[in-house]
N, CA, C and O atoms as a Maestro MAE file, in Angstrom:
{
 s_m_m2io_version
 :::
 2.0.0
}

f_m_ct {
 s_m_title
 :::
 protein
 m_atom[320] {
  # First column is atom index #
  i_m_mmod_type
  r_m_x_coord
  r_m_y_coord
  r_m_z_coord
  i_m_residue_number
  s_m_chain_name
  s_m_pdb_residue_name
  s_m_pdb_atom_name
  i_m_atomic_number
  :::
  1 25 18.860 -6.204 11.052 1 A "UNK " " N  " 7
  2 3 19.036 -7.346 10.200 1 A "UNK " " CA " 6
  3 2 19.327 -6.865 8.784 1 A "UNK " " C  " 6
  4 15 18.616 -6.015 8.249 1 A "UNK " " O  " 8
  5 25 20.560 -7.513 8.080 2 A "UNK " " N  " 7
  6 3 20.700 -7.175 6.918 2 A "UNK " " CA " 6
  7 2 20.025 -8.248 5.786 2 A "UNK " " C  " 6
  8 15 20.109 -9.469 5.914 2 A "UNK " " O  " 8
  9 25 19.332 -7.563 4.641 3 A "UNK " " N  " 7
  10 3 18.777 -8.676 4.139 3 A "UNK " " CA " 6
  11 2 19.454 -8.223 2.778 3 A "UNK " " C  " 6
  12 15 19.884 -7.070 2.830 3 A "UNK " " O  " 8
  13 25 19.697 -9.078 1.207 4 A "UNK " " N  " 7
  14 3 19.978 -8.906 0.080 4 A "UNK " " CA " 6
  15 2 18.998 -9.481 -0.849 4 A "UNK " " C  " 6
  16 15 18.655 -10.663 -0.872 4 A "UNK " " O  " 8
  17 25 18.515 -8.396 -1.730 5 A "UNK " " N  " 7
  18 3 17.550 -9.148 -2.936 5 A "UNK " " CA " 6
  19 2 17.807 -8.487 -4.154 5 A "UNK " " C  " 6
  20 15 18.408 -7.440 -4.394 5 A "UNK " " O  " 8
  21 25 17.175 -9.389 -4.950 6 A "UNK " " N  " 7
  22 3 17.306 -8.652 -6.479 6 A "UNK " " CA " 6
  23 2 15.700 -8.476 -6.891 6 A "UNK " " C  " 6
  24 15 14.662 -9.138 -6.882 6 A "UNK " " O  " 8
  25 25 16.238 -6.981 -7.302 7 A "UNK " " N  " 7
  26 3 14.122 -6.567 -7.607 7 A "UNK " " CA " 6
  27 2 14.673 -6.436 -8.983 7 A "UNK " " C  " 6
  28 15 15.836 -6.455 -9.387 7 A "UNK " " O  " 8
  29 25 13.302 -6.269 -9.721 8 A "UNK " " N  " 7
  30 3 13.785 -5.643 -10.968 8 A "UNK " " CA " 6
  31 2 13.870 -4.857 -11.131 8 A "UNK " " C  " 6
  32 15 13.905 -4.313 -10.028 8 A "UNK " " O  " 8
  33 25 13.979 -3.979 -12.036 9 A "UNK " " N  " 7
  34 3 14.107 -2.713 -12.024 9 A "UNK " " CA " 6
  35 2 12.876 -1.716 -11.442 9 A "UNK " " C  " 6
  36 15 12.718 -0.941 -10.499 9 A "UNK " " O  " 8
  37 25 12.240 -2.130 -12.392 10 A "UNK " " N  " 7
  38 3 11.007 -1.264 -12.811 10 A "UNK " " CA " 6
  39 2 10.332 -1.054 -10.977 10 A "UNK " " C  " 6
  40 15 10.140 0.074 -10.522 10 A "UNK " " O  " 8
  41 25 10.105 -2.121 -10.287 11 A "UNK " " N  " 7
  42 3 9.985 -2.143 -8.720 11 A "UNK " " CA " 6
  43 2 10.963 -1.482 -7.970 11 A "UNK " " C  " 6
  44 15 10.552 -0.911 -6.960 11 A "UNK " " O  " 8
  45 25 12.353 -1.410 -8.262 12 A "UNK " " N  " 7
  46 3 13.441 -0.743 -7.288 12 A "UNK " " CA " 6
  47 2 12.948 0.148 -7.876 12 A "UNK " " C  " 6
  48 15 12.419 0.613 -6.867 12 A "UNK " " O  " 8
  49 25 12.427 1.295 -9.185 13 A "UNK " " N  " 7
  50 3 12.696 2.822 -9.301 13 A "UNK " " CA " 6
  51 2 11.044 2.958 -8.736 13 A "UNK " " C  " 6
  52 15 10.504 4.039 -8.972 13 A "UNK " " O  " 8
  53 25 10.421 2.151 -8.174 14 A "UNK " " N  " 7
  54 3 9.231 2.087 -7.606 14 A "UNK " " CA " 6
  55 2 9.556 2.992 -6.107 14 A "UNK " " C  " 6
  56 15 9.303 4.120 -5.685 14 A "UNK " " O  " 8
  57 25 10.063 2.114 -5.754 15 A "UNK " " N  " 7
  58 3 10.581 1.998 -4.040 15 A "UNK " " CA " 6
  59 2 11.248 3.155 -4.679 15 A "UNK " " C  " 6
  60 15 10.370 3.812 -5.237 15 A "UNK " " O  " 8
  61 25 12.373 3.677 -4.839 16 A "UNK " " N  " 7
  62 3 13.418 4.825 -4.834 16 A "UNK " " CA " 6
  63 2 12.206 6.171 -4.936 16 A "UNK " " C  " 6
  64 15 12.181 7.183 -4.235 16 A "UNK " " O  " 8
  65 25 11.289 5.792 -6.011 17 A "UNK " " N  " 7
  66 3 10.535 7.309 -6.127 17 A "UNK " " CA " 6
  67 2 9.818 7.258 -4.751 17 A "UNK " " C  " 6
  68 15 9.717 8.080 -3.841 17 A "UNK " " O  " 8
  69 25 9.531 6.475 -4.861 18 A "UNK " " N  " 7
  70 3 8.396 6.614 -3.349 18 A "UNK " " CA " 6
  71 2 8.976 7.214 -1.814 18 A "UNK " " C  " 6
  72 15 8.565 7.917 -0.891 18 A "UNK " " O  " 8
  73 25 10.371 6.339 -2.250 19 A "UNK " " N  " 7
  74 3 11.303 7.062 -0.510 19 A "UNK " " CA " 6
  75 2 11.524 8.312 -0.943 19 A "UNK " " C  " 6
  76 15 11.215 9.089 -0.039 19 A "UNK " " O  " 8
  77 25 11.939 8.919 -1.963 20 A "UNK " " N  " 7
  78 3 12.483 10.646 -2.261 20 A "UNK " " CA " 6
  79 2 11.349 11.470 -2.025 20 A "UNK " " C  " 6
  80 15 11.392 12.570 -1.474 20 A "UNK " " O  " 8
  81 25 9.773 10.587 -2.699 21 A "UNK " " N  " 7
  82 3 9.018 11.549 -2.620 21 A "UNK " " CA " 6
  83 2 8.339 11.810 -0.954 21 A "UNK " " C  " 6
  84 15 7.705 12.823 -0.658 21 A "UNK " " O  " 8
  85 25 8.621 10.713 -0.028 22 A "UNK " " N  " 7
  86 3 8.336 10.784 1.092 22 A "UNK " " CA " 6
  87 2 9.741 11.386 2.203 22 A "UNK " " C  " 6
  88 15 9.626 11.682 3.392 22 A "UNK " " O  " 8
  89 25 10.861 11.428 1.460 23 A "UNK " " N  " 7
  90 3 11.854 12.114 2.367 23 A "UNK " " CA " 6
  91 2 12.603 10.839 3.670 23 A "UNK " " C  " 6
  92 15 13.122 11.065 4.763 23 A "UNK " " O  " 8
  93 25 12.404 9.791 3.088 24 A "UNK " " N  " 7
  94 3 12.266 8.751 3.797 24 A "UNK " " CA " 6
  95 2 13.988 7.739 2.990 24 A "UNK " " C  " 6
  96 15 14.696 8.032 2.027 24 A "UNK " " O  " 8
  97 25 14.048 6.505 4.026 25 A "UNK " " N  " 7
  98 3 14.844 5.464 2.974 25 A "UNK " " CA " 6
  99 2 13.620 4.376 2.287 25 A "UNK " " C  " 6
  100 15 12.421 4.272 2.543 25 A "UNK " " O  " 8
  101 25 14.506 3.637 1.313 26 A "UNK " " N  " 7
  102 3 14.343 2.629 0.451 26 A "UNK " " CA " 6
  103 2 13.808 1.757 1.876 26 A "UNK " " C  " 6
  104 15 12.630 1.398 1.879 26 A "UNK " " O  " 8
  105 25 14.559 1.470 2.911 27 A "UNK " " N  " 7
  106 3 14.249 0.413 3.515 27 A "UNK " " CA " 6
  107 2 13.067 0.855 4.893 27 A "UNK " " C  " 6
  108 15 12.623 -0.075 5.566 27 A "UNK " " O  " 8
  109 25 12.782 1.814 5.105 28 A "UNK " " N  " 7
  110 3 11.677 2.418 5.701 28 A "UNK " " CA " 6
  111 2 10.333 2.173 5.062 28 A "UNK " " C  " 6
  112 15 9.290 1.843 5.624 28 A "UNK " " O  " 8
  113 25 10.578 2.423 3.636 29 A "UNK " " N  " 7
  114 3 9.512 1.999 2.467 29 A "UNK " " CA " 6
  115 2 9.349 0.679 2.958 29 A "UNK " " C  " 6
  116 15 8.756 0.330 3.979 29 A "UNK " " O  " 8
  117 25 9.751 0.209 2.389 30 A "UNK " " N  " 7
  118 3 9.770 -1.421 2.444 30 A "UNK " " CA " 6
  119 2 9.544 -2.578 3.849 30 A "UNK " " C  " 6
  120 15 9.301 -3.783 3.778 30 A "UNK " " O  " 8
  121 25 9.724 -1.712 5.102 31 A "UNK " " N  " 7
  122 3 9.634 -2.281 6.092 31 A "UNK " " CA " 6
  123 2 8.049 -2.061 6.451 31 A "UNK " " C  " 6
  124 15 7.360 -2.871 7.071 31 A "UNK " " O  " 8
  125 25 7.411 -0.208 5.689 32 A "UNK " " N  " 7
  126 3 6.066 -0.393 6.103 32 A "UNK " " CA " 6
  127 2 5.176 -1.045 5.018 32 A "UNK " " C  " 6
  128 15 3.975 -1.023 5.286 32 A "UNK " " O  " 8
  129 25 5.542 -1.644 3.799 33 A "UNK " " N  " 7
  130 3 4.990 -2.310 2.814 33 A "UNK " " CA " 6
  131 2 4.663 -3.558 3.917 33 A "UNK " " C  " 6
  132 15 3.610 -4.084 4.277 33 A "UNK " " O  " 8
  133 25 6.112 -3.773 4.279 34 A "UNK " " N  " 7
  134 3 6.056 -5.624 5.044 34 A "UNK " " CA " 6
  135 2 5.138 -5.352 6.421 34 A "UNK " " C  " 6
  136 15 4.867 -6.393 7.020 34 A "UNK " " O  " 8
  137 25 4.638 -4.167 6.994 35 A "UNK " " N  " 7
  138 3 4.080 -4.196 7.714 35 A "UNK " " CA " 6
  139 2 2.536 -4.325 7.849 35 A "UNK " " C  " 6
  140 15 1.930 -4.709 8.849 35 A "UNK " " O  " 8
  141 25 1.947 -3.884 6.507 36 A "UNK " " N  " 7
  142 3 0.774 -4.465 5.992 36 A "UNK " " CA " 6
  143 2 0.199 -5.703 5.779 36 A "UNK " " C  " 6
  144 15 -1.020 -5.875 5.789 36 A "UNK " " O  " 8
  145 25 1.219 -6.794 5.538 37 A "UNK " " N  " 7
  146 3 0.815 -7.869 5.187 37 A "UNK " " CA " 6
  147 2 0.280 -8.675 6.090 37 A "UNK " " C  " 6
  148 15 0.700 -8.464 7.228 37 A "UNK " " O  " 8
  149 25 -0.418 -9.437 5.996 38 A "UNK " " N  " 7
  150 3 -1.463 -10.259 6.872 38 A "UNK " " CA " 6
  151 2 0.211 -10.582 7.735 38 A "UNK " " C  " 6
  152 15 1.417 -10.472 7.513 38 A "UNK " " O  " 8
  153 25 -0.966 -11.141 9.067 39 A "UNK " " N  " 7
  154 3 -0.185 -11.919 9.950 39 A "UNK " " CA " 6
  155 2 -0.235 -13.209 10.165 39 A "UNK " " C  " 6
  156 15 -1.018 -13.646 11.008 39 A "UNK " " O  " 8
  157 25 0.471 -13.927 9.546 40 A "UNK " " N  " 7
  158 3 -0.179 -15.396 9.107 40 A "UNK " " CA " 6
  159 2 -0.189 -16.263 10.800 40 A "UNK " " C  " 6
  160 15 -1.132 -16.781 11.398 40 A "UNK " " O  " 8
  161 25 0.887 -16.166 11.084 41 A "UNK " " N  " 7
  162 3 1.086 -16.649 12.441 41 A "UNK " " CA " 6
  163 2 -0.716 -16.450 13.692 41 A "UNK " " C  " 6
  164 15 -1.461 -17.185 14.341 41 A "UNK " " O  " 8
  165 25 -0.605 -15.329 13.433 42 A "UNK " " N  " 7
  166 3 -2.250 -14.850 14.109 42 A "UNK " " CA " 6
  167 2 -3.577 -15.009 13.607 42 A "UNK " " C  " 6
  168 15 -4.666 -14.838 14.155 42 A "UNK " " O  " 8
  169 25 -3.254 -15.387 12.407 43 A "UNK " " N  " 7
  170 3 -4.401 -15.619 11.548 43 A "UNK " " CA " 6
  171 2 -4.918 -14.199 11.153 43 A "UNK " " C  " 6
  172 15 -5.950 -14.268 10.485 43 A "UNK " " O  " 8
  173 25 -4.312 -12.465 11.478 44 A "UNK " " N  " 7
  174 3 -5.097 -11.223 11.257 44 A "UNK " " CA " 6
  175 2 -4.651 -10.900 9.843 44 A "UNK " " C  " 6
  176 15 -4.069 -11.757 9.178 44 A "UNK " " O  " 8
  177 25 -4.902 -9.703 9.368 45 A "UNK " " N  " 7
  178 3 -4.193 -8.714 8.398 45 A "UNK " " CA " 6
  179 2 -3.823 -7.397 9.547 45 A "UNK " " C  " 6
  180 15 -4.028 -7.109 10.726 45 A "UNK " " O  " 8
  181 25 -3.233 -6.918 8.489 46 A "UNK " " N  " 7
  182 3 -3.450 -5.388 8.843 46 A "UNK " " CA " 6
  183 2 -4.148 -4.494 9.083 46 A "UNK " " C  " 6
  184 15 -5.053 -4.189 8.306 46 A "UNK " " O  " 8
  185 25 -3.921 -3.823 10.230 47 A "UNK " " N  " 7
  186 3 -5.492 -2.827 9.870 47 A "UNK " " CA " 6
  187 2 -5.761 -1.833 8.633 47 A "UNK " " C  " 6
  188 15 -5.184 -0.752 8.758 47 A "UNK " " O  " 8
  189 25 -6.485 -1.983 7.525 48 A "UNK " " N  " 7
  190 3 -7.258 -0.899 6.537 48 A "UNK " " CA " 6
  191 2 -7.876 0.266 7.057 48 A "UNK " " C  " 6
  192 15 -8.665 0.422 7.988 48 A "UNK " " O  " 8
  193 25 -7.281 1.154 6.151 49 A "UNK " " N  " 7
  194 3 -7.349 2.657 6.222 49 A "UNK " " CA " 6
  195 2 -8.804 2.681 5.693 49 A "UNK " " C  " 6
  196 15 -9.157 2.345 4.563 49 A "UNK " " O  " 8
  197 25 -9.668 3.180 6.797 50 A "UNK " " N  " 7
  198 3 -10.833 3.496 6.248 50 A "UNK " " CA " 6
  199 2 -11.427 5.034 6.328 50 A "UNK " " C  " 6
  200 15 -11.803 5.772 7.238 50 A "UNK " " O  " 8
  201 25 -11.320 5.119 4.975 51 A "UNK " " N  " 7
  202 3 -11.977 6.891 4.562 51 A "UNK " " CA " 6
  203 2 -13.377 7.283 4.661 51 A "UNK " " C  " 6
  204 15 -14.192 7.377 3.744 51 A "UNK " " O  " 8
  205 25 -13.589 7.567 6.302 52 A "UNK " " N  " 7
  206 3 -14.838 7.994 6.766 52 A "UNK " " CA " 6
  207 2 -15.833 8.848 5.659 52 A "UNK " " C  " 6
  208 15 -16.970 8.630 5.241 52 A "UNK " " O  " 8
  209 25 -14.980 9.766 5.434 53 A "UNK " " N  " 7
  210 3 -15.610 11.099 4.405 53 A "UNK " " CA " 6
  211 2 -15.678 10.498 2.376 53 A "UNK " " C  " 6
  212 15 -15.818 11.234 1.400 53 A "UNK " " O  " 8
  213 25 -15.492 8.758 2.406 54 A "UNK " " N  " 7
  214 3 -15.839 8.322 1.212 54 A "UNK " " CA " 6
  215 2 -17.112 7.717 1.132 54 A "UNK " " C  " 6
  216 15 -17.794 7.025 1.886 54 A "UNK " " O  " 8
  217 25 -17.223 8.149 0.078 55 A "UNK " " N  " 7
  218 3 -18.759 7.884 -0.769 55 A "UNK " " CA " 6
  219 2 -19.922 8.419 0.157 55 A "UNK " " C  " 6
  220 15 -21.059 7.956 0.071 55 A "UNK " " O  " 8
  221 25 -19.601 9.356 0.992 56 A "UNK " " N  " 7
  222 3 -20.978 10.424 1.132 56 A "UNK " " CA " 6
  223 2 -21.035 11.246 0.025 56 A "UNK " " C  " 6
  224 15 -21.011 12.399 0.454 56 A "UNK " " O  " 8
  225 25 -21.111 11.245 -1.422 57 A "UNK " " N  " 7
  226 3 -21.753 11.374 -2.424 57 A "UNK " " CA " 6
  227 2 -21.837 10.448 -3.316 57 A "UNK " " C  " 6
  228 15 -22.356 10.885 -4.343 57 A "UNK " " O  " 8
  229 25 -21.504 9.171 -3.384 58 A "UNK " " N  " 7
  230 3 -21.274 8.220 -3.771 58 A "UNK " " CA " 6
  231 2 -22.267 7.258 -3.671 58 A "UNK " " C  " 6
  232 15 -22.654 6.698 -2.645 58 A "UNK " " O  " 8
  233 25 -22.744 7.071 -5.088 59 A "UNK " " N  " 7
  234 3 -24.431 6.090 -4.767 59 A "UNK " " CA " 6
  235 2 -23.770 4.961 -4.561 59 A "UNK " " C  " 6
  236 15 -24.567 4.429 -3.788 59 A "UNK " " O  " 8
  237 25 -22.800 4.108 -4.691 60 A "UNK " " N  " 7
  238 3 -22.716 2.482 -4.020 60 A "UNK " " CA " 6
  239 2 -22.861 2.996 -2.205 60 A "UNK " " C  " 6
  240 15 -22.848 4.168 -1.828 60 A "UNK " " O  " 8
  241 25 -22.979 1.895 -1.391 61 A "UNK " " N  " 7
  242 3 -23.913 2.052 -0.278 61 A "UNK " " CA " 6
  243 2 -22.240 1.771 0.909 61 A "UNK " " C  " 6
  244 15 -21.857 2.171 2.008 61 A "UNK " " O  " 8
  245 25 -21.854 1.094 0.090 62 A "UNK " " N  " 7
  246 3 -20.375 0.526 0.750 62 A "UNK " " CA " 6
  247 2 -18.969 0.986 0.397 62 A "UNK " " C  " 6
  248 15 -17.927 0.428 0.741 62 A "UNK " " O  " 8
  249 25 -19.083 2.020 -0.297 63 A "UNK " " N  " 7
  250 3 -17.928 2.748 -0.949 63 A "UNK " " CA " 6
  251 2 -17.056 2.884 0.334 63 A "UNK " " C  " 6
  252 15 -15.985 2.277 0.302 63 A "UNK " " O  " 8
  253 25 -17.332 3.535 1.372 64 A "UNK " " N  " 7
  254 3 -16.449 3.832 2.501 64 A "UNK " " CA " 6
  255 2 -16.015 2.154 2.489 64 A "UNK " " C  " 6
  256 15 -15.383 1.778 1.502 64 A "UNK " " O  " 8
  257 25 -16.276 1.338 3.351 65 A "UNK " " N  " 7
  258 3 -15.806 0.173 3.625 65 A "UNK " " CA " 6
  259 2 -14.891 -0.303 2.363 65 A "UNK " " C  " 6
  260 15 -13.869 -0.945 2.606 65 A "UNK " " O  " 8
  261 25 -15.274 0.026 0.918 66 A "UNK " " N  " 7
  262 3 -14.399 -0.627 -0.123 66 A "UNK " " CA " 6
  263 2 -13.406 -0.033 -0.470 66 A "UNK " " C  " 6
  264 15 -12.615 -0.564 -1.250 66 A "UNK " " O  " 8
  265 25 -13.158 1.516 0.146 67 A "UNK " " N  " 7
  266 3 -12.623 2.672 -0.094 67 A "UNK " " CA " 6
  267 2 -10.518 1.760 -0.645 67 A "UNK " " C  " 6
  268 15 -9.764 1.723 -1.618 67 A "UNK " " O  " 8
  269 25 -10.578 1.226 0.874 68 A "UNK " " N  " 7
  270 3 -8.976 0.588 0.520 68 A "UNK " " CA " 6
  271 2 -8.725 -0.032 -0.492 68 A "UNK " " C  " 6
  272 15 -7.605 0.065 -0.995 68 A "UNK " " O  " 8
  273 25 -10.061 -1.118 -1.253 69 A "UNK " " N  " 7
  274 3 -9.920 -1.593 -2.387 69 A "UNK " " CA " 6
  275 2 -9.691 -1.142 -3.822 69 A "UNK " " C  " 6
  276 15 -8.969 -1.613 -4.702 69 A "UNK " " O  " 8
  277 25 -10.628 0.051 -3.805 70 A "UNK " " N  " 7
  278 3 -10.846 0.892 -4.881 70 A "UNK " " CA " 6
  279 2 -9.269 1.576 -4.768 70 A "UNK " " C  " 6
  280 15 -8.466 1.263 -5.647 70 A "UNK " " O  " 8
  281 25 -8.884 2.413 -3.789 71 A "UNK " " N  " 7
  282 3 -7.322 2.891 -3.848 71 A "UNK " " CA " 6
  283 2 -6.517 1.610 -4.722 71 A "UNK " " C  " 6
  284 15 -6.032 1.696 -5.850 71 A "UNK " " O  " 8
  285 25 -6.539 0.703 -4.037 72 A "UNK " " N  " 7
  286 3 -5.796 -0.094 -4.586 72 A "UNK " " CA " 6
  287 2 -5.852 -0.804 -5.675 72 A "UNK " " C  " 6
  288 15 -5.009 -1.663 -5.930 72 A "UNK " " O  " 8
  289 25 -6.758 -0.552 -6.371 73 A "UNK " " N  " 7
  290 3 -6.867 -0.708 -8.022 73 A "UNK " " CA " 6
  291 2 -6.523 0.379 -8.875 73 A "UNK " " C  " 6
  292 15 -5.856 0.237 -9.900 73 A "UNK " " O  " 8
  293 25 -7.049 1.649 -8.389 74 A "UNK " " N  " 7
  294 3 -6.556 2.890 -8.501 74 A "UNK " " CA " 6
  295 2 -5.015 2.846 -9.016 74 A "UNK " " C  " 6
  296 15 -4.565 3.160 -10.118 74 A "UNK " " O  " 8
  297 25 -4.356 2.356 -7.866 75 A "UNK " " N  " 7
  298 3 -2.579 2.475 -8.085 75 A "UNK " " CA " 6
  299 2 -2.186 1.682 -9.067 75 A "UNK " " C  " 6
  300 15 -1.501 2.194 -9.952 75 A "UNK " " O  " 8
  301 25 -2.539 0.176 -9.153 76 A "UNK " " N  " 7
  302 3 -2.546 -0.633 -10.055 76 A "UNK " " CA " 6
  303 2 -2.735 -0.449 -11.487 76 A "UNK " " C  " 6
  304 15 -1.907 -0.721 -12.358 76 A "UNK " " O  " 8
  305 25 -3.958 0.062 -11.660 77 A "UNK " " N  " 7
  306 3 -4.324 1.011 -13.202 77 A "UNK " " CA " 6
  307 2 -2.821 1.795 -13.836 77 A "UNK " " C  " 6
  308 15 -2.119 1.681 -14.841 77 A "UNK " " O  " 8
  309 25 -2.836 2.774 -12.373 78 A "UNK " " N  " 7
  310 3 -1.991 3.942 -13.253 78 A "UNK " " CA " 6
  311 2 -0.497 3.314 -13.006 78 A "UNK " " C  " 6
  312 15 0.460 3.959 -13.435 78 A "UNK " " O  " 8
  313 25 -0.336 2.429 -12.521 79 A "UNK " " N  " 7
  314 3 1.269 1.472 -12.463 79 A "UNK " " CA " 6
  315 2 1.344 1.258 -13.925 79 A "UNK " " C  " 6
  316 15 2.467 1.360 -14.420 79 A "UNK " " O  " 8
  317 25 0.240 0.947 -14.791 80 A "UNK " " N  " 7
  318 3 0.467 0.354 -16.010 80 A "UNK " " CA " 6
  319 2 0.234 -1.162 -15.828 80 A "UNK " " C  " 6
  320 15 0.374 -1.928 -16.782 80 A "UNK " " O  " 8
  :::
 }
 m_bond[319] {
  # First column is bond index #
  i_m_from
  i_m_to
  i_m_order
  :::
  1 1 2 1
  2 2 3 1
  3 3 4 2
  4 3 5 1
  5 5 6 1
  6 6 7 1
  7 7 8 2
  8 7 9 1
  9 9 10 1
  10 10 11 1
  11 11 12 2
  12 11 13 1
  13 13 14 1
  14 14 15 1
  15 15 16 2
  16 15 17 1
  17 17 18 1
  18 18 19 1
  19 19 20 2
  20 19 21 1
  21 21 22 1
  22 22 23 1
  23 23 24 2
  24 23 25 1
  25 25 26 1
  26 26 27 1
  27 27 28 2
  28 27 29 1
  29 29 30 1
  30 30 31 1
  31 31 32 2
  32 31 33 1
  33 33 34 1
  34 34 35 1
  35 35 36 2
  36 35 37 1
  37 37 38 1
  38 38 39 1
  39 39 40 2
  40 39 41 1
  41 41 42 1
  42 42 43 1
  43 43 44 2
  44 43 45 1
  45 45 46 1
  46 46 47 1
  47 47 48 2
  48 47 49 1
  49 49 50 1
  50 50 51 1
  51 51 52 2
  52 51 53 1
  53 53 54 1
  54 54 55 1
  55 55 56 2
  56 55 57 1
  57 57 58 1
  58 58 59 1
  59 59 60 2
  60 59 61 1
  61 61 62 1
  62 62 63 1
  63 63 64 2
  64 63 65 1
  65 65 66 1
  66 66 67 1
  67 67 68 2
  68 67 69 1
  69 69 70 1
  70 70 71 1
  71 71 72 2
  72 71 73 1
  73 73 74 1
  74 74 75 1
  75 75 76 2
  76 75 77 1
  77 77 78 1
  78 78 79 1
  79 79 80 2
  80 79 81 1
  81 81 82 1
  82 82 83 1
  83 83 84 2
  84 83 85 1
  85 85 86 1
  86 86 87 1
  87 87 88 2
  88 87 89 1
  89 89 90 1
  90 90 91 1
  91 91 92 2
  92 91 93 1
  93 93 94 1
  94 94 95 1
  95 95 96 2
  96 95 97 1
  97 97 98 1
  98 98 99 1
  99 99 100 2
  100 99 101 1
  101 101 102 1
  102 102 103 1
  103 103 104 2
  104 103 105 1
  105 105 106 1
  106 106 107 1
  107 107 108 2
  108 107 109 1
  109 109 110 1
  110 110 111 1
  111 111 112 2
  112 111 113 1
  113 113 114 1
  114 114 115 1
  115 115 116 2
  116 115 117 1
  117 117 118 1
  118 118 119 1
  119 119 120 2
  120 119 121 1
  121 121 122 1
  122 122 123 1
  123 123 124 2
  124 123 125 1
  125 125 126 1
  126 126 127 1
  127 127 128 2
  128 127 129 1
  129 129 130 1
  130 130 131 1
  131 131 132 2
  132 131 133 1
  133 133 134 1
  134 134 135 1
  135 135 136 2
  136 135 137 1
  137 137 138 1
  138 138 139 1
  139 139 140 2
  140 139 141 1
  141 141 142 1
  142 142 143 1
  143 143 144 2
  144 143 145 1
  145 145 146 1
  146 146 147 1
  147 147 148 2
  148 147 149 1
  149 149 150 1
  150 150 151 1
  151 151 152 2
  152 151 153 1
  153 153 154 1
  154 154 155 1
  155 155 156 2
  156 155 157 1
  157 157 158 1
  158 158 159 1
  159 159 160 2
  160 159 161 1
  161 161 162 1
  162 162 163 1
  163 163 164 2
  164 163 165 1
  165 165 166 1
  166 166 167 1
  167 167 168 2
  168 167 169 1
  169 169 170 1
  170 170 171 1
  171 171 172 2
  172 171 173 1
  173 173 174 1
  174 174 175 1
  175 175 176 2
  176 175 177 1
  177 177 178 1
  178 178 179 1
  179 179 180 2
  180 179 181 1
  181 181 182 1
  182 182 183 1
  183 183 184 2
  184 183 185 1
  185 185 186 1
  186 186 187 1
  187 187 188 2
  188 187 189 1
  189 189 190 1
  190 190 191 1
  191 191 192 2
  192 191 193 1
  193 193 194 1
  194 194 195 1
  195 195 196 2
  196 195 197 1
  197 197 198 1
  198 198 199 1
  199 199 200 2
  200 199 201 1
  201 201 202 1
  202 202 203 1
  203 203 204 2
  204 203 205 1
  205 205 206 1
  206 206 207 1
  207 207 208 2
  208 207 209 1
  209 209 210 1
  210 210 211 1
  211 211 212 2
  212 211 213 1
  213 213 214 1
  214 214 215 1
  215 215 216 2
  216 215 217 1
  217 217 218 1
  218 218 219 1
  219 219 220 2
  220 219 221 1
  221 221 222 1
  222 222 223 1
  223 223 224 2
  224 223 225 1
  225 225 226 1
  226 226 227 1
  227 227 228 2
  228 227 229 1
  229 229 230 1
  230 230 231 1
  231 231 232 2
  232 231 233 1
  233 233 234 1
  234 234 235 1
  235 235 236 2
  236 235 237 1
  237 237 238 1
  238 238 239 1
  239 239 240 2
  240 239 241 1
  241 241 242 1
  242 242 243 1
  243 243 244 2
  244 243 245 1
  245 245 246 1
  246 246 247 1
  247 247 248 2
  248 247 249 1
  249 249 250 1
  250 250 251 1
  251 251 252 2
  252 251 253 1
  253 253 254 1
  254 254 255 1
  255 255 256 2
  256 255 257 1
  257 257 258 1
  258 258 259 1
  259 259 260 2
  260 259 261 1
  261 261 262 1
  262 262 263 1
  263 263 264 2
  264 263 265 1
  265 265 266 1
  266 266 267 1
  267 267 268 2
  268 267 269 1
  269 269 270 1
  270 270 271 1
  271 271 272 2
  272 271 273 1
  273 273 274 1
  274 274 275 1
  275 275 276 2
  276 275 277 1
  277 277 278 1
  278 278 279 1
  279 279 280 2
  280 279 281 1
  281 281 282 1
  282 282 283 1
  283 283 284 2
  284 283 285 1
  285 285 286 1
  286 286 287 1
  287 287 288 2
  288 287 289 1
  289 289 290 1
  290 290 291 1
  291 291 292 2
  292 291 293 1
  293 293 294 1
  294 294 295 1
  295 295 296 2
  296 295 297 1
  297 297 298 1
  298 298 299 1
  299 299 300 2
  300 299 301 1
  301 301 302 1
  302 302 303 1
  303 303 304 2
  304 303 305 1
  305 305 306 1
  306 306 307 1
  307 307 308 2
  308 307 309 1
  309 309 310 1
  310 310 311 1
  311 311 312 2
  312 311 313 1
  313 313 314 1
  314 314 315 1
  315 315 316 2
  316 315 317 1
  317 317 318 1
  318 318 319 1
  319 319 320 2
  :::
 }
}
C-alpha cells in the first residue's frame, strides 16, 4: 500500500536518523512505530518491553514494570 503525508521536518529528520542508524528504511521505521499502537478494534495495546534486570538496584518497588514509561520520558526529555 502506498500512502502520502506531510511530516514536518523536524519528525522526518527523526525517522531518517533513526532508519540510517538502524540500517533499515524510513518506512520499516514507521510501520514498527504503527505497530505499537493500541489495537482499538480488540480493545489491546501492544505488548511492552519489560526490563527484567531494571530496578534491582533501584529503591522504587515497581521500576521494572514502569521501566517502558520511564524510557519513554527519557526520549521525550532529550527530543527537546
Amino acid at each position: 500500500m502506498t500512502l502520502s503525508i506531510d511530516l514536518p521536518e523536524p519528525a522526518l529528520a527523526r525517522l531518517r536518523a533513526e532508519a540510517t542508524r538502524r540500517g533499515v528504511s524510513i518506512e520499516t521505521v514507521i510501520a514498527e512505530l504503527a505497530q505499537r499502537l493500541p489495537d482499538e478494534a480488540a480493545g489491546t495495546s501492544a505488548p511492552r518491553r519489560r526490563l527484567s534486570f531494571a530496578g534491582t538496584l533501584e529503591a522504587e518497588e515497581d521500576f521494572a514494570e514502569r521501566s517502558e514509561e520511564i524510557l519513554d520520558e527519557l526520549v521525550r526529555r532529550a527530543a527537546g
